[in-house]
N, C-alpha and C positions, 0 to 999 in steps of 0.2 A: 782788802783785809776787813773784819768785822770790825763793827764799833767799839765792842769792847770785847780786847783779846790780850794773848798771851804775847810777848815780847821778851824772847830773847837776849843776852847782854854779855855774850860769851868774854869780854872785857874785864867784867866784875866780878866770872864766879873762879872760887877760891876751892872749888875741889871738897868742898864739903861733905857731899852728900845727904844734906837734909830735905832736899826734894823727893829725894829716892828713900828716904824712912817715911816723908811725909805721904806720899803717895802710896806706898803700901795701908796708913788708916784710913783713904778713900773710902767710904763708903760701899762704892759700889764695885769696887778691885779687889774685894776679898782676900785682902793680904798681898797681894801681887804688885809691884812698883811697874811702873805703866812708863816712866822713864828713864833712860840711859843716861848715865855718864859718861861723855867720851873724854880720854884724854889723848890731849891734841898732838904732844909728840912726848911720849910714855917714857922716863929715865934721864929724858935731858931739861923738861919743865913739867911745871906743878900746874901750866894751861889744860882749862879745862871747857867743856862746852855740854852744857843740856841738850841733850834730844828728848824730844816731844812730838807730836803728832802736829803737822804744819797745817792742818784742815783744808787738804787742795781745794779751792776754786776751781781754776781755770787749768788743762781739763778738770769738770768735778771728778775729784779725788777716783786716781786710780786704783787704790786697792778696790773700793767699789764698784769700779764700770765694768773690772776683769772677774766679778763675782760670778761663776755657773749657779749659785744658788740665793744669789738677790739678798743675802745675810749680811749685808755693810750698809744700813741705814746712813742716809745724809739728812738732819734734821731741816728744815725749812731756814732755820738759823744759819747753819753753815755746818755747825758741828758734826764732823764722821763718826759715827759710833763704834763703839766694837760690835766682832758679826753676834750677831741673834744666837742663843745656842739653840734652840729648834730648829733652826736654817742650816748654819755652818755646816759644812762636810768635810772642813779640814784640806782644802785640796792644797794649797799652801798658795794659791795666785794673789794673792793679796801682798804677801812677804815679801815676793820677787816682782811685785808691780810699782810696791812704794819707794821714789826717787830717791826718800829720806831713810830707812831701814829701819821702818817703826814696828809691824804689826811684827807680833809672835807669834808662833804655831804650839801651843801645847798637846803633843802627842798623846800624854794620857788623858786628856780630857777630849783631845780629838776636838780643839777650838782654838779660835785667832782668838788676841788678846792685844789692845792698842790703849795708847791715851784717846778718852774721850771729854779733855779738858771739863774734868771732874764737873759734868753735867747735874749730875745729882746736886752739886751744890751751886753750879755757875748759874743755871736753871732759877735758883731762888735766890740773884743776887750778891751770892757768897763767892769770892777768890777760889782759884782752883789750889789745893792744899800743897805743890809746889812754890808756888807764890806767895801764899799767905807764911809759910818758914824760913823763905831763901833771905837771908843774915845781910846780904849784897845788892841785894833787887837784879839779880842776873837774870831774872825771871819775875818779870810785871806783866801784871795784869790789871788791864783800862785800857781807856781811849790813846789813838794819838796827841793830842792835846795833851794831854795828863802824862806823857812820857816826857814833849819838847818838855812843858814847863818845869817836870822837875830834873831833865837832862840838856838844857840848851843846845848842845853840843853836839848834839846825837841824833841820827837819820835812824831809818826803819825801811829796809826792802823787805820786799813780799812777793819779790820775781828773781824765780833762778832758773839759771838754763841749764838743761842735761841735754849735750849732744844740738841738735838742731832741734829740739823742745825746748819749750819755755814753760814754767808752772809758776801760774800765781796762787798765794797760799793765804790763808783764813789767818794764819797767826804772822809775826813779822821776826827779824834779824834785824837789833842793833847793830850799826855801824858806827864810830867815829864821822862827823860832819865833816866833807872836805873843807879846806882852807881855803877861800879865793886867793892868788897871787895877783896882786897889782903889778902889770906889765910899768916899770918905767924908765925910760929911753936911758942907757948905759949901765944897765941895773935892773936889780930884782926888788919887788917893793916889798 
């Protein structure tokens, strides 16, 4: 995972939506929300979970590598971009490559459209604008360090398996910290 990146907390978000207003004043998203809201099981709870763009690593990010037309930059940083629109040709292998269901295809524009954890401003420093509005911190942005200390509690994966692949990812999933159980003899500690 990058030094300083995005971290999910599907624990803390509350169904808001203010990631998804925030991210439509990106910058560089021209009105477009570059995030999903999913909800995790729709009518019988209020859970909910940000999708974002997980910045594969490890392989580098497949929408990318299934590119015919080289239009999915990966920055030196790690950061995926959205395709080039001079490049893009719309074939849609980016849509059905990504593990996570990030990029879109916009038909009338005939161009992918993804989170590129608002580089315009991450670039200079600044929180990516899902981050800098989420009410809950379901969505931080920093270091490792800077998550433990102000979640003690809380682990961060950056490896998911789909199938007999494995992908490690530029951004991370909060988890709850397992508990150790102290084994002791006629009892549970």
């Amino acid at each position: 995972m990058k030094d300083k990146t995005l971290f999910i907390d599907p624990g803390r978000c509350i169904g808001c939506q203010a990631c998804v207003a925030a991210c439509r004043e990106c910058d560089s998203h021209r009105g477009r929300s570059m995030i999903q809201l999913d909800y995790i099981d729709e009518g019988r709870s209020t859970a909910a979970m940000p999708t974002v763009c997980m910045h594969c690593e490890d392989p580098v990010a497949p929408c990318a590598q299934v590119c015919p037309a080289d239009a999915i930059p990966v920055g030196p940083d790690g950061v995926v971009h959205t395709a080039a629109k001079e490049r893009c040709i719309a074939c849609g292998n980016c849509v059905h490559a990504c593990p996570f269901g990030v990029p879109k295809l916009d038909l009338t524009e005939m161009l992918q459209y993804k989170c590129d954890m608002c580089y315009d401003r991450t670039s200079r420093g600044l929180q990516p604008m899902c981050a800098s509005v989420c009410p809950t911190g379901s969505i931080f942005y920093g270091t490792y360090e800077e998550l433990v200390n102000s979640r003690p509690h809380a682990e961060a994966i950056d490896v998911f398996g789909f199938g007999d692949q494995e992908i490690r990812t530029g951004c991370a999933v909060v988890v709850p910290a397992e508990k150790s159980i102290e084994v002791v003899p006629g009892g549970y500690g």
